[in-house]
TIROLO-469210 format. One line per 4 residues: number of its first residue (from 1); their letters; for each residue x, y, z of C-alpha. Coordinates in Angstrom, 1 decimal, padded with zeros to 4 digits. Layout:
<nodes>
NUM) a) X/Y/Z; ...
</nodes>
This chain:
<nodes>
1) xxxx) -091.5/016.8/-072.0; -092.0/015.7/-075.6; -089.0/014.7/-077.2; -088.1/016.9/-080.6
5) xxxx) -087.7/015.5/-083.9; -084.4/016.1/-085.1; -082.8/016.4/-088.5; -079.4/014.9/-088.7
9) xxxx) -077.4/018.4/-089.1; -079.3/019.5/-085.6; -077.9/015.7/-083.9; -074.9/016.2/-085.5
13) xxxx) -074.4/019.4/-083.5; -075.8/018.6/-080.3; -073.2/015.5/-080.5; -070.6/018.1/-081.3
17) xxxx) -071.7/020.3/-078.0; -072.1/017.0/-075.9; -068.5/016.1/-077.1; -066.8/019.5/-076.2
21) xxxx) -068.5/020.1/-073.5; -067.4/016.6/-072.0; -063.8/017.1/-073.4; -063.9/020.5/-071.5
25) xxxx) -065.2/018.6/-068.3; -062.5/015.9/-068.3; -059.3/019.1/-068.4; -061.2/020.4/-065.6
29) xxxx) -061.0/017.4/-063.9; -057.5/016.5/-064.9; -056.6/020.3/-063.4; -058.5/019.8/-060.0
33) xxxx) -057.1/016.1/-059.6; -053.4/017.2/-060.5; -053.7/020.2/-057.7; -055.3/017.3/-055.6
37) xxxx) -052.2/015.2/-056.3; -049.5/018.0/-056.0; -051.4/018.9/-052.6; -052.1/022.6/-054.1
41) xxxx) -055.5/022.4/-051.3; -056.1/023.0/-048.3; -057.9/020.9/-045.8; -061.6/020.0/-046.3
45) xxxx) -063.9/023.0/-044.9; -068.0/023.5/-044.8; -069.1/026.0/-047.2; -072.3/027.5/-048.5
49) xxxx) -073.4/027.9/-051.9; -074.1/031.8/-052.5; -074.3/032.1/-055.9; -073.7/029.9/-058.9
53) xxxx) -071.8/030.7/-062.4; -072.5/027.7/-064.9; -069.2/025.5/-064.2; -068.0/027.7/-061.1
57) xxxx) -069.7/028.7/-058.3; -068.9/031.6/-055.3; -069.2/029.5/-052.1; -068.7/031.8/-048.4
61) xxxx) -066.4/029.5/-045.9; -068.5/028.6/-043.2; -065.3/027.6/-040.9; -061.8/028.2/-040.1
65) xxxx) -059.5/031.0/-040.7; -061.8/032.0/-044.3; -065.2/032.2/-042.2; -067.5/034.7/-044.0
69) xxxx) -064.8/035.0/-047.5; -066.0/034.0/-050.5; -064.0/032.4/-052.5; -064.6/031.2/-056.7
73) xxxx) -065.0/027.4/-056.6; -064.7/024.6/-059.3; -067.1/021.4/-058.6; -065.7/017.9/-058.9
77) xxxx) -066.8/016.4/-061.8; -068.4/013.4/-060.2; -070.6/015.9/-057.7; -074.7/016.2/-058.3
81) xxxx) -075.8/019.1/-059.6; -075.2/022.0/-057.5; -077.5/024.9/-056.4; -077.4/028.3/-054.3
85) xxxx) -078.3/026.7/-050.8; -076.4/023.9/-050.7; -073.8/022.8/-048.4; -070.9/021.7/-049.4
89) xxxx) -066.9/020.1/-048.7; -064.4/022.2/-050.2; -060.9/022.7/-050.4; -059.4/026.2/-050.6
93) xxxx) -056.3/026.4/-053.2; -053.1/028.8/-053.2; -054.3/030.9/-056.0; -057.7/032.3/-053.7
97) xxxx) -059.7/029.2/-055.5; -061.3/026.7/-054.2; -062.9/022.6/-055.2; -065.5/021.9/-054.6
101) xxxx) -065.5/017.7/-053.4; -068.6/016.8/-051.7; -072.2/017.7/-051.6; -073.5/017.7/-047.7
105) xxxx) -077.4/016.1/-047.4; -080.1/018.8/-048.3; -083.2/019.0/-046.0; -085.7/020.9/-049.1
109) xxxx) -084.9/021.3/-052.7; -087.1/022.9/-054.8; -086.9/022.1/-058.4; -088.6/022.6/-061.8
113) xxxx) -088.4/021.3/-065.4; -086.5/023.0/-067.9; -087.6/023.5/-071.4; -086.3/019.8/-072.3
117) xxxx) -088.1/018.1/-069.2; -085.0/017.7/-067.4; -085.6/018.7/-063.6; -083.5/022.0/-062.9
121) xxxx) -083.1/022.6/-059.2; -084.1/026.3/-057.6; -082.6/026.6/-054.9; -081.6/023.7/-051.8
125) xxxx) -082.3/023.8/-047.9; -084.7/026.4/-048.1; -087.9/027.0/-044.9; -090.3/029.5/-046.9
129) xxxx) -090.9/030.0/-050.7; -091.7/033.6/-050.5; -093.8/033.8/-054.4; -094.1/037.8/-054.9
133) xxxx) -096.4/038.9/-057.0; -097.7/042.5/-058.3; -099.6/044.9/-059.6; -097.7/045.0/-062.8
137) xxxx) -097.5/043.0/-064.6; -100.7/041.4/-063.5; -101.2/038.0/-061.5; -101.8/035.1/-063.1
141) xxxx) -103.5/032.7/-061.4; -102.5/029.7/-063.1; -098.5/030.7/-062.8; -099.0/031.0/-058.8
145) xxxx) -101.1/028.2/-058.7; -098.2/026.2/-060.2; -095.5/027.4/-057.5; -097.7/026.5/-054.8
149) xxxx) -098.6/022.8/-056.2; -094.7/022.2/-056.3; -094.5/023.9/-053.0; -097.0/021.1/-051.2
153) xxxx) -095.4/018.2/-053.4; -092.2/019.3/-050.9; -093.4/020.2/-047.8; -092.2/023.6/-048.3
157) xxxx) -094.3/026.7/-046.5; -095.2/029.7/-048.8; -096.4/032.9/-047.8; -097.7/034.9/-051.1
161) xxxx) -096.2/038.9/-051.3; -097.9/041.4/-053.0; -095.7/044.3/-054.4; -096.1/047.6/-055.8
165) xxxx) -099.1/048.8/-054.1; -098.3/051.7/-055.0; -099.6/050.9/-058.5; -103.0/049.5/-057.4
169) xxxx) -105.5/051.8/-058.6; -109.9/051.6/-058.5; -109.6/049.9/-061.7; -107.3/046.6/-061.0
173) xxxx) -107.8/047.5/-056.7; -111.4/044.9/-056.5; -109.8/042.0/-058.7; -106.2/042.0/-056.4
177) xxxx) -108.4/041.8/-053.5; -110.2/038.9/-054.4; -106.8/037.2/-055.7; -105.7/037.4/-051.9
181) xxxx) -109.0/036.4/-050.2; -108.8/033.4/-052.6; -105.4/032.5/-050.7; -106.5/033.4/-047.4
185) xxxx) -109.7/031.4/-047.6; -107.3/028.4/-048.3; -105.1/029.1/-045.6; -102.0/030.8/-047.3
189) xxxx) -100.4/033.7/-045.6; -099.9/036.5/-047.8; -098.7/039.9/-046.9; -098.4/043.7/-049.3
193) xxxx) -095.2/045.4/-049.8; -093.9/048.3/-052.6; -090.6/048.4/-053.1; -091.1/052.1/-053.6
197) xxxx) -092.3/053.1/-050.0; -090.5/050.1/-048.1; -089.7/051.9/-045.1; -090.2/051.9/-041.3
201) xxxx) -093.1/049.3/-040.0; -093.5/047.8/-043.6; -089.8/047.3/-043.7; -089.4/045.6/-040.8
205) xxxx) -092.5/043.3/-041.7; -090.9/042.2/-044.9; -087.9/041.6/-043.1; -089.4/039.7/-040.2
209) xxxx) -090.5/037.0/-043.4; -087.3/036.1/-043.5; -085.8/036.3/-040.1; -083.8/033.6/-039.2
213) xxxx) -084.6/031.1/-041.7; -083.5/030.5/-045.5; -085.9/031.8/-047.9; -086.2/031.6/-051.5
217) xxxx) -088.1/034.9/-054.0; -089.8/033.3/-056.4; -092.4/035.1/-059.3; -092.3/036.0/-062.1
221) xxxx) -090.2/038.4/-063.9; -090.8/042.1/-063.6; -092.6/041.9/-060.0; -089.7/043.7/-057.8
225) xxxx) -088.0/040.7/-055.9; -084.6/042.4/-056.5; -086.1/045.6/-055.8; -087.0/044.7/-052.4
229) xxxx) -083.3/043.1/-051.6; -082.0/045.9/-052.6; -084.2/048.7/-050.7; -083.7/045.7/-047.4
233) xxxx) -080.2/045.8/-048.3; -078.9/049.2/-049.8; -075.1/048.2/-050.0; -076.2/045.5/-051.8
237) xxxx) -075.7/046.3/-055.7; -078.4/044.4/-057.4; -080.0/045.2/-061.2; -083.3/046.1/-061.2
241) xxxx) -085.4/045.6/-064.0; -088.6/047.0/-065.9; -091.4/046.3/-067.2; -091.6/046.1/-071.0
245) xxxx) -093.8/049.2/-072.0; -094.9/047.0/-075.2; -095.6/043.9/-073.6; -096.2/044.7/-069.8
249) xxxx) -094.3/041.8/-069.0; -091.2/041.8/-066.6; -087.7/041.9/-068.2; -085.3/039.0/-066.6
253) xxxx) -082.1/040.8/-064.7; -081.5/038.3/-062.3; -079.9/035.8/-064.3; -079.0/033.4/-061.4
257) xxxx) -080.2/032.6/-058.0; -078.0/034.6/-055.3; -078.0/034.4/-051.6; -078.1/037.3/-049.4
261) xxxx) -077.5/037.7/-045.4; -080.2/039.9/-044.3; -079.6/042.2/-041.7; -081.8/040.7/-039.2
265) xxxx) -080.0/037.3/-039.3; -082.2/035.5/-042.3; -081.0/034.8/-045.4; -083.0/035.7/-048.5
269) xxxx) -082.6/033.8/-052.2; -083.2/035.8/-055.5; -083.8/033.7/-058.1; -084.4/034.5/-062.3
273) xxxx) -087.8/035.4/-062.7; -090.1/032.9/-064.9; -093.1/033.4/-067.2; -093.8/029.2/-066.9
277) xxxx) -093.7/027.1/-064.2; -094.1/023.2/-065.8; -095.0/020.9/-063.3; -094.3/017.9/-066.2
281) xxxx) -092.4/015.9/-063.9; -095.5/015.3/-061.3; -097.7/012.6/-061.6; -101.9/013.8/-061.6
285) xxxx) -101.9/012.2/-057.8; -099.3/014.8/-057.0; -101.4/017.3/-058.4; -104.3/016.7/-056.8
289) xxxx) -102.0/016.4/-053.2; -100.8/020.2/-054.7; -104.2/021.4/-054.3; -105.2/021.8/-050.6
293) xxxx) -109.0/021.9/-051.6; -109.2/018.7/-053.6; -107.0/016.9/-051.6; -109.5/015.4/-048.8
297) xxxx) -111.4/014.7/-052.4; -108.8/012.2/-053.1; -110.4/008.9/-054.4; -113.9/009.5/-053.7
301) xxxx) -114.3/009.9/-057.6; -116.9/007.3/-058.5; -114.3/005.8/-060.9; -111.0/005.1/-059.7
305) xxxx) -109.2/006.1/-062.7; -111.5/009.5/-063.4; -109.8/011.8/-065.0; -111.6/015.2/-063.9
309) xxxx) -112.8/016.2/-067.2; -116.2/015.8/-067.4; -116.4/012.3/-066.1; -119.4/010.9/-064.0
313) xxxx) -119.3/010.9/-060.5; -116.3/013.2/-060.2; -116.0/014.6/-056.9; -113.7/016.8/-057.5
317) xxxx) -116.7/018.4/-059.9; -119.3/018.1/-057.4; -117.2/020.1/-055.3; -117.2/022.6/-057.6
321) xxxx) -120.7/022.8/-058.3; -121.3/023.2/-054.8; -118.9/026.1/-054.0; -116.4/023.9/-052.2
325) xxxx) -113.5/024.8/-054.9; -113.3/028.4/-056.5; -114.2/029.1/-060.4; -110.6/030.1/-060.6
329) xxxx) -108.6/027.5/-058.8; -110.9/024.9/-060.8; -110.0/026.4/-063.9; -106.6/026.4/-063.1
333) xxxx) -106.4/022.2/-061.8; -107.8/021.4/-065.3; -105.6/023.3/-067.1; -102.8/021.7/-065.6
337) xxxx) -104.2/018.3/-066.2; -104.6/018.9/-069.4; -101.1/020.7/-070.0; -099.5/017.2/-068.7
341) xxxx) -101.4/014.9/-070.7; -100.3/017.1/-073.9; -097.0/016.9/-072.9; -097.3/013.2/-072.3
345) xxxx) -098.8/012.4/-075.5; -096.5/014.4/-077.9; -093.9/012.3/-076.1; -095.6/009.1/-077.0
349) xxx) -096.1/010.7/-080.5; -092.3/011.4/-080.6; -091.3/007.8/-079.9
</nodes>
């Protein structure tokens, strides 16, 4: 991500927050190591990350006497960052706390760049990426084409959910349909849901997504991923957002990822919605991996270092010419090229 150029009242402040906030960091490690000291904990448990609040997080006990409470945890200070899905070592205090002292090995994480190119993590040991889309607001391409490049750069399976089709009507009805085929063609699963009507065997299809494996809602905002927890999960008490009537974009409710127990013994992670998903942090090898029909393409350019832009003897061009890679998807790899080498060279600019 390009670094800003700053004018020395802005450094001054963002010294000033670095200071407090690492002032306010070593009380609440003095706290947790004088409880640790006075033996205020209980023995070392295995807990899971539910839900996370900035500095605390709500972690469900996973053994012993607490199995299935929830507790409020504080996080070591010398502990990686944290995210809903992780397992963790903690210790549960007398006041109905807890500490947080270890972080247990993660099998997936997926992770994206925040807005100062620092890589922000999703959500950890997740086994499907469910990316729901809509109706309204409409599909982009380029945003779902983003989820599932990081999605392949982990190994991670995705299975593409269509909601609100109750709002399809003759004039969006032929373009939604050709979004999906694209998909299909390329081997993705994908699979239409409305919040609105989710009952009998459409429930129990959206449900059967999820069964018995840790899954992550990812989209972007406004598309119903809280909607359909909370018609899956009535007891739950979830906000639900709306669409902007000015914009037609999605209003952000979900503020952080949460983990939920599905009734049919999955687990289901809602996390914020997004209108960007930057894949800054990947190198143009990666993206090409990210894209399953240009990855068999993969150094048959006639120039080793071809950028895909015009050059002679691209492959990945010819491919397109012939049919082999959609309009769409092709128009959505160069954009994404060309996003990274903008961000790349305001960062050279800025040094």
């Amino acid at each position: 991500m390009a670094k800003r150029r700053l004018n020395k009242q802005q450094q001054w402040r963002i010294k000033k927050i670095q200071q407090e906030r690492a002032t306010r960091a070593a009380k609440k490690e003095e706290s947790i190591g004088e409880k640790l000291d006075a033996g205020d904990l209980g023995p070392e448990q295995q807990g899971l990350v539910i839900a996370h609040y900035g500095q605390q997080l709500d972690v469900e006990a996973l053994e012993g006497e607490d199995t299935g409470k929830v507790l409020r945890c504080f996080v070591r200070a010398n502990i990686d960052s944290l995210v809903t899905g992780d397992k963790v070592i903690w210790r549960p205090g007398s006041d109905g706390t807890g500490v947080i002292v270890a972080r247990c090995d993660r099998h997936t994480l997926l992770q994206r760049p925040d807005n100062f190119g620092a890589l922000k993590p999703v959500a950890a040991n997740i086994d499907y990426i469910i990316l729901v889309i809509a109706s309204e607001p409409e599909p982009h391409d380029n945003l779902i084409d983003r989820y599932l490049v990081a999605a392949e750069s982990t190994d991670i399976p995705v299975i593409i959910l269509l909601n609100k089709t109750d709002l399809i009507t003759d004039r969006n009805r032929e373009a939604i349909d050709n979004l999906l085929a694209r998909y299909e063609k390329l081997g993705y699963r994908t699979e239409r849901t409305s919040a609105k009507t989710l009952e009998g065997e459409q429930a129990v299809r959206v449900e059967e997504l999820a069964k018995n494996q840790t899954s992550v809602f990812v989209g972007q905002s406004g598309v119903g991923k809280s909607s359909i927890i909370q018609t899956l999960l009535p007891e739950e008490s979830i906000r639900v957002g709306a669409i902007s009537e000015s914009t037609g974009k999605g209003i952000h409710t979900t503020t952080t990822a949460r983990l939920f127990h599905l009734n049919c013994g999955g687990d289901l992670i809602d996390s914020p919605g997004i209108r960007e998903f930057g894949l800054w942090h990947m190198t143009p090898q990666e993206i090409e991996y990210g894209f399953r029909e240009i990855r068999d393409l993969i150094g048959h350019c006639r120039f080793r270092n071809c950028s895909h832009m015009g050059d002679p003897g691209c492959a990945i061009a010819q491919a397109a010419e012939d049919g082999r890679i959609s309009v769409e998807r092709m128009k959505s790899f160069k954009r994404i090229l060309q996003d990274m080498a903008e961000q790349q060279s305001r960062g050279l600019k800025a040094d």
